[in-house]
C-alpha angles and dihedrals in degrees: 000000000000093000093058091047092051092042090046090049094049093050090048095045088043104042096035111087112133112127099003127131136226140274135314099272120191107281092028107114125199143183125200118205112186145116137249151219139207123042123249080189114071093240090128129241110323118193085214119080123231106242120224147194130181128172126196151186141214106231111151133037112202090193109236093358107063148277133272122229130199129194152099139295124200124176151155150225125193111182133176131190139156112309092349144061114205112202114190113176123175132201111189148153120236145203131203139194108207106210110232105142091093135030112283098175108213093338144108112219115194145183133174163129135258139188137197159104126305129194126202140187129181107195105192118200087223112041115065090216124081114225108223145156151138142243155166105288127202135184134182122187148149126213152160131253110204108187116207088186139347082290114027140056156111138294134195112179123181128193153078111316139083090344124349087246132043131171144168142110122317119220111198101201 
């Protein structure tokens, strides 16, 4: 099922291209707000999905090879499970190469690092005490922009952070 559903979201983001607009250029900004699923974590499958947000800006224009994009990523995992409910929440800064060597057709191809803090927090039914702490984060991922208009569109990110795939709209602001 989630295979289909991956599989489903990448041919529509990929084959779908009537009305969109171009790539991330330096002084564009742009903020994601989406969920995702899988755990990088080990906390095992959650019906619920991690909710994430990232902004970012275009600082630098490497003319004919691509843009660099600077911001900042925060997201969320709730996870239940039997006798216990992992939390894992994540606050960091991120960095972002915008492919524009090559043609890229009315999409935004991406790929970057991030860095931060997590927090986590394991509450077991049985044990009076909650298990917590906190730690450097770090995320690397690659992903795709699909614009609908000059302000609104699509994302799709895969990688190692808060969950391996995220999606959601895009706003540019």
């Amino acid at each position: 099922m989630i295979k289909k559903l991956f599989l489903s979201v990448i041919v529509v983001l990929f084959t779908s291209s009537i009305f969109a607009q171009g790539n991330f250029n330096k002084g564009d900004k742009a903020l994601n707000i989406g969920i995702g699923i899988g755990d990088a974590y080990g906390y095992g499958f959650s019906v619920i999905p991690a909710f994430n947000g990232s902004f970012e800006a275009g600082i630098v224009d490497i003319p004919n090879v691509g843009v660099i994009g600077v911001g900042g990523f925060v997201g969320t995992k709730i996870n239940p499970q039997t006798n216990v409910v992992y939390v894992h929440s994540v606050v960091s800064g991120r960095a972002a190469f915008h492919f524009q060597f090559f043609d890229t057709g009315d999409f935004d191809l991406y790929a970057g690092l991030g860095t931060g803090l997590e927090f986590w927090n394991a509450n077991f039914d049985y044990d009076p005490y909650d298990y917590s702490g906190s730690g450097l984060f770090w995320e690397e991922f690659a992903g795709a922009r699909w614009m609908k208009n000059d302000k609104f569109g699509f994302f799709a990110e895969v990688g190692y952070g808060v969950s391996f795939l995220k999606a959601g709209i895009t706003l540019k602001l």
